[in-house]
C-alpha positions as CSV (number, residue, x, y, z in Angstrom):
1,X,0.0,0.0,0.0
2,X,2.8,2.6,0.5
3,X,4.2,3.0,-2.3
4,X,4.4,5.1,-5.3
5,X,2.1,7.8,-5.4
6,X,-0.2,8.5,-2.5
7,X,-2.8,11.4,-3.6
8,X,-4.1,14.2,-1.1
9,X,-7.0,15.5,-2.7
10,X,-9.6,18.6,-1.2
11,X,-12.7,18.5,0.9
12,X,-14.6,21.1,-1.3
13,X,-16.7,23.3,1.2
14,X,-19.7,25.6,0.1
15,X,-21.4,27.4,2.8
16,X,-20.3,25.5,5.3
17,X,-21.5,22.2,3.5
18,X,-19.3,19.7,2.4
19,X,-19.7,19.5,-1.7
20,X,-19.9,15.8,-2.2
21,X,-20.4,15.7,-5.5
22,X,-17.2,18.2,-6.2
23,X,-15.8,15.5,-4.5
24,X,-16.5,12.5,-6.1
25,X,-15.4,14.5,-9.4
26,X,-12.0,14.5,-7.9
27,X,-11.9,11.2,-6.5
28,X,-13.1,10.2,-10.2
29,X,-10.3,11.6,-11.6
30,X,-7.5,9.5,-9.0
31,X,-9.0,6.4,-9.6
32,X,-9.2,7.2,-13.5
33,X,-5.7,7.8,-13.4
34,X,-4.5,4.8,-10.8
35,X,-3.1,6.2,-8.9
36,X,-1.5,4.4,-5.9
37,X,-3.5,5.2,-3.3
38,X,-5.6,8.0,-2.1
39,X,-5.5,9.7,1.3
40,X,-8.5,11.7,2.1
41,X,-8.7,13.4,4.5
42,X,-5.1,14.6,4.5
43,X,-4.8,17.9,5.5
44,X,-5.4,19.4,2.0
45,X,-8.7,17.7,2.6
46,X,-8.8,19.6,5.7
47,X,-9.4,16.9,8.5
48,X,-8.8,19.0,11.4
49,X,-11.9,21.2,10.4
50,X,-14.3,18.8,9.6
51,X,-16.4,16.6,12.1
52,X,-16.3,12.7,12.8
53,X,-19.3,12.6,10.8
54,X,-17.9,14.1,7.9
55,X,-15.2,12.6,8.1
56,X,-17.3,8.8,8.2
57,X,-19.2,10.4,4.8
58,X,-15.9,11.3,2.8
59,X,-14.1,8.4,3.6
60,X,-17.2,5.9,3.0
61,X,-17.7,7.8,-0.1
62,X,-14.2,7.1,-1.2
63,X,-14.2,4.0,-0.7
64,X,-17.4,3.1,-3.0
65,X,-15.3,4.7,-5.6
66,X,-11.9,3.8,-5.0
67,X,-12.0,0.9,-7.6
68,X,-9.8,-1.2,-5.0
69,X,-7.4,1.5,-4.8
70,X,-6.8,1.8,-1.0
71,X,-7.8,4.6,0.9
72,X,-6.0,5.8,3.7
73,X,-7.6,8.6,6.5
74,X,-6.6,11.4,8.4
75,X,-7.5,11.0,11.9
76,X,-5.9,13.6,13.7
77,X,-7.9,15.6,16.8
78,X,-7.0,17.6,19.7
79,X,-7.3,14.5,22.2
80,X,-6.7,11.2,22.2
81,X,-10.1,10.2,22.8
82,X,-11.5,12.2,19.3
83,X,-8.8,10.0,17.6
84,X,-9.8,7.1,18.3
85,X,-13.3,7.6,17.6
86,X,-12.4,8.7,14.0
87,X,-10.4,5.5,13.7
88,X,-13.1,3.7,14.9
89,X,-15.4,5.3,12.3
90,X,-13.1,5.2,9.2
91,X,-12.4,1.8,9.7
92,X,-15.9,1.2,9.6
93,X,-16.3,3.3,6.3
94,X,-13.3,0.5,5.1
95,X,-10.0,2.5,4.9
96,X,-7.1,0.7,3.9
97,X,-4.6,2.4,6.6
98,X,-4.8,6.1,8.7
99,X,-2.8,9.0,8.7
100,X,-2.0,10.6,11.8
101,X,0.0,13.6,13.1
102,X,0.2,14.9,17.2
103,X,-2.1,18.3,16.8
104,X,-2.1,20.0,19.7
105,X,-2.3,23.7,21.0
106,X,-0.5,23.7,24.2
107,X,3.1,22.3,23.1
108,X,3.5,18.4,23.3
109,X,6.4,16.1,25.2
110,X,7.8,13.4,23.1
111,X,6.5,11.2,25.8
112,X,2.8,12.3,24.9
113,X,3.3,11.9,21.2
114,X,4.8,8.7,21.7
115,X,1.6,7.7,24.0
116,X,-0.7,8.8,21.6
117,X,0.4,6.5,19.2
118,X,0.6,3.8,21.1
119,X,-3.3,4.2,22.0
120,X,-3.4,4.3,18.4
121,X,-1.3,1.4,17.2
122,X,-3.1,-0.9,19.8
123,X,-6.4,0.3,18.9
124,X,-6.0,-0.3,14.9
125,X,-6.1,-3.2,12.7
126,X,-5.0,-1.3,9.7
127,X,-1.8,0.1,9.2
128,X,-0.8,3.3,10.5
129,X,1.4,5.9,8.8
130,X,3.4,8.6,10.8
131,X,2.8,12.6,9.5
132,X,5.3,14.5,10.7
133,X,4.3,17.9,9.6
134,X,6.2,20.7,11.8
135,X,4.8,23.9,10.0
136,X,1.2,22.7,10.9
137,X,2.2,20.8,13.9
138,X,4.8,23.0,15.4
139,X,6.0,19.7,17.0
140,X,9.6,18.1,15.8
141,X,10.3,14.4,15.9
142,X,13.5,13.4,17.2
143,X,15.2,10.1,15.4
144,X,14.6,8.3,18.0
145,X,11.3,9.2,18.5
146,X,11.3,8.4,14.7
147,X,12.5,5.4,15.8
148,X,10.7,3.7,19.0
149,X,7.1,4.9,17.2
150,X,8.1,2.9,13.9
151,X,8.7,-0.2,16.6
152,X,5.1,-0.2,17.0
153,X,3.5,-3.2,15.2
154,X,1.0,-1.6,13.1
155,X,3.2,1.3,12.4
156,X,4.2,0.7,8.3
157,X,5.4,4.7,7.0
158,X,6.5,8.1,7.7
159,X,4.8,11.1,5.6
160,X,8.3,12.7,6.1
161,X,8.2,16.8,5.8
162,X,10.3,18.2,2.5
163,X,13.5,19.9,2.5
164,X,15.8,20.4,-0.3
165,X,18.6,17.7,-0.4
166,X,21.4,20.4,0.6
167,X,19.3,21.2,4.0
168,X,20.9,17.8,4.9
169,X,17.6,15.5,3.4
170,X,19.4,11.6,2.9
171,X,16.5,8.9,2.0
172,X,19.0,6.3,3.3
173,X,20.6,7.7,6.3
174,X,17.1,9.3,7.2
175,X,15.9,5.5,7.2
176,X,18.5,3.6,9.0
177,X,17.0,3.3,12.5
178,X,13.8,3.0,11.3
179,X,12.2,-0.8,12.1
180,X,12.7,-2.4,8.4
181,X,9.4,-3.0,7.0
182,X,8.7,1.1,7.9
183,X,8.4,2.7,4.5
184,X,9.3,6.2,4.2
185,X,7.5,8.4,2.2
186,X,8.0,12.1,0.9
187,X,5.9,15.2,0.9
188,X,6.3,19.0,0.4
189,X,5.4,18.7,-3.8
190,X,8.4,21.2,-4.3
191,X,10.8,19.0,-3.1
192,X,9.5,15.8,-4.2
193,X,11.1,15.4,-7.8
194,X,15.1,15.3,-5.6
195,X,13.9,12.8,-3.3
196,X,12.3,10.7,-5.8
197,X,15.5,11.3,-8.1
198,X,17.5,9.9,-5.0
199,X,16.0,6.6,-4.1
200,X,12.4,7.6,-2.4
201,X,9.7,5.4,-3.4
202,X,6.7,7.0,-2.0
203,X,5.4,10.6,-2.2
204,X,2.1,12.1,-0.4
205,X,1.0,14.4,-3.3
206,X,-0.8,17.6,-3.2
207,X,-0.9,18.3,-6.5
208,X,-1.6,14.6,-7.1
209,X,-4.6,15.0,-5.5
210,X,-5.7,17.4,-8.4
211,X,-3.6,16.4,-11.2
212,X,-2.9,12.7,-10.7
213,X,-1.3,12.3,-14.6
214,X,0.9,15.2,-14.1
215,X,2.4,14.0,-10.7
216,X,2.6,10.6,-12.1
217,X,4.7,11.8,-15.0
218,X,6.9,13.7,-12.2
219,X,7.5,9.9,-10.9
220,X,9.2,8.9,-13.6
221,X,12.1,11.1,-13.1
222,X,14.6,7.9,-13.1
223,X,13.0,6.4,-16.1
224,X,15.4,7.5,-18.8
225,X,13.0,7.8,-21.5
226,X,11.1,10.4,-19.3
227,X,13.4,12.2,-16.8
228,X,13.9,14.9,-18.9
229,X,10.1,15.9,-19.4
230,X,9.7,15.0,-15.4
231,X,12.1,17.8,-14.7
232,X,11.1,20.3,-17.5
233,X,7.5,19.6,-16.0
234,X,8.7,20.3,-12.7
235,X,10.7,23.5,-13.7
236,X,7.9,24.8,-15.4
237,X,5.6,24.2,-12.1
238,X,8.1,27.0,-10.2
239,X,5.4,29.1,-9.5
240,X,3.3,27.1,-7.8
241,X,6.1,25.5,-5.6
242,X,6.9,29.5,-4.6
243,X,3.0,30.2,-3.8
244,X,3.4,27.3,-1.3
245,X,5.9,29.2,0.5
246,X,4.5,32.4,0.3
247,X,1.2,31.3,1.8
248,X,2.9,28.7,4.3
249,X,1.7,25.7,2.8
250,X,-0.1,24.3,-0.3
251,X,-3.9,24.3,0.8
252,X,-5.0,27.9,-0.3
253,X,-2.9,27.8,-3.0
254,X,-4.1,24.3,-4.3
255,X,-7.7,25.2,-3.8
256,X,-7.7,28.5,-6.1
257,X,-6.0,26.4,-8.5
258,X,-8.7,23.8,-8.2
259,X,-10.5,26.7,-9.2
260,X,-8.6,28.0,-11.9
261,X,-9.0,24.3,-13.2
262,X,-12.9,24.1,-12.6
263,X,-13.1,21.1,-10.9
264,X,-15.2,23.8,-8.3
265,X,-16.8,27.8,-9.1
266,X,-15.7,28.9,-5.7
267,X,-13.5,29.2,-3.3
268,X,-13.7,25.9,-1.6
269,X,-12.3,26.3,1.7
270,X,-13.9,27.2,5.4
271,X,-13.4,30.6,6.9
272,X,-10.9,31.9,8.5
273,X,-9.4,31.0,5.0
274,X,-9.6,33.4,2.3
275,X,-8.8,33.4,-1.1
276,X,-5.2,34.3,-3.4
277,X,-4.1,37.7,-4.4
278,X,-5.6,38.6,-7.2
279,X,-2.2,38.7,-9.4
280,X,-1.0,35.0,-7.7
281,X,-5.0,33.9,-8.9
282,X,-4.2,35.1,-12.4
283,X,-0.9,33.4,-12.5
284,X,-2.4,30.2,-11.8
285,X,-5.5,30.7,-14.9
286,X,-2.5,31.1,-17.0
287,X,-0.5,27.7,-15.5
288,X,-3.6,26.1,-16.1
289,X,-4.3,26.7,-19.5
290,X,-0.4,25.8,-20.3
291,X,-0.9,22.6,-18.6
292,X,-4.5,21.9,-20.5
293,X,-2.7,22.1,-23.9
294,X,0.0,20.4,-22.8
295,X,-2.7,17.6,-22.1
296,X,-2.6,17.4,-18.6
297,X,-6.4,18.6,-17.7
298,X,-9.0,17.0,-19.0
């Protein structure tokens, strides 16, 4: 199951409302594509916003579509107790494994996180995979916390956060105390096509999650008939990658380009969110209708 590419796509919200059926249309378009598997929902798809009910309709939802592709949920809460309801629920919706990250408000101790996952991993009969998202988080994992949560039994990856390969990022070294059947997966799209160049198997996908055939044509950056396209493609997708910095992470950005696509005809995120600059807005209508003759967008 982790392997290859995992997509992240949105939870479209209108009003409040969940859009199911702006939903589905992406979900359509991951399983039309094969992706690897789909993870919904990550935190593009906004789990720490949405309620244990919507999370039980999304993920059941996903599920009926999936076409066998496995499905893995985001679980995280506040407390303990709210994550483990939501892994009781999605595994009754039929989730393939869970995604989970320590959100908090008051700092954690490694001690806590450690403890919440070992609630988890003796609560679940599906495998677990470890987000380590610091920007969202504020929470660092030391190696060896790293390395006594992958000694969990139904521990099985790391969504590991991106940095460039000269900020010190090593997909071996980063996986030698790791228990050996843990799986280490990228994210951070920007960095994604070095890591995949230098041995990582797995990347959590943001833009996969909205344009599955472009991100799989990014993994074939060490097929030599295609490396070069893969990182012309990725050059030319410079803009977005700087918009993800600019506003600290990918889920505004992603959802105005969801937009500028049309997969929705609004801006599909809750307040306090609010959408792009106009000129960033602009610059992804024009992105978009390079990557639509290029063939990329349906």
């Amino acid at each position: 199951m982790f392997k290859g590419l995992s997509a992240f796509p949105l939870s479209p919200i209108r009003h409040g409302t969940l859009d199911l059926n702006a939903f589905e249309k992406l979900v359509g378009n991951l399983v039309g594509a094969r992706v690897d598997s789909i993870c919904v929902p990550g935190s593009t798809g906004l789990y720490p916003y949405l309620s244990k009910g919507q999370i039980f309709a999304l993920t059941s939802r996903c599920v009926y579509a999936s076409e066998n592709i496995p499905v893995i949920a985001g679980i995280g809460a506040l407390k303990t107790q709210e994550v483990l309801a939501n892994l009781e629920n999605v595994q009754k919706a039929g989730v393939s494994a869970v995604l989970l990250a320590p959100m908090s408000y008051h700092p954690l101790l490694e001690n806590e996180v450690y403890e919440l996952y070992r609630a988890v991993d003796s609560e679940s009969s599906i495998p677990i995979c470890l987000y380590d998202n610091p920007m969202a988080t504020g929470f660092d994992f030391s190696a060896d916390l790293y390395a006594s949560i992958s000694d969990l039994p139904m521990v099985k990856a790391i969504k590991f956060p991106g940095r460039k390969l000269d900020e010190g990022f090593d997909i071996n070294e980063a996986t030698l105390d790791l228990s050996g059947d843990v799986v280490l997966g990228i994210s951070g799209d920007q960095y994604a096509l070095d890591a995949l160049s230098n041995g990582c198997k797995l990347w959590f996908s943001v833009v996969g999650g909205l344009l599955p055939e472009l991100a799989l044509k990014l993994m074939c950056v060490n097929d030599p008939h295609y490396s070069e396209e893969a990182r012309q493609l990725n050059a030319q997708l410079q803009p977005l990658w700087v918009m993800f910095g600019k506003y600290k992470g990918a889920v505004r950005v992603v959802a105005e380009f969801a937009k500028a696509i049309g997969y929705v005809d609004y801006f599909c995120l809750p307040r306090p969110f609010l959408p792009l600059q106009e000129e960033d807005y602009n610059m992804l209508i024009v992105l978009a209708d390079v990557l639509r003759s290029q063939g990329y967008l349906k």
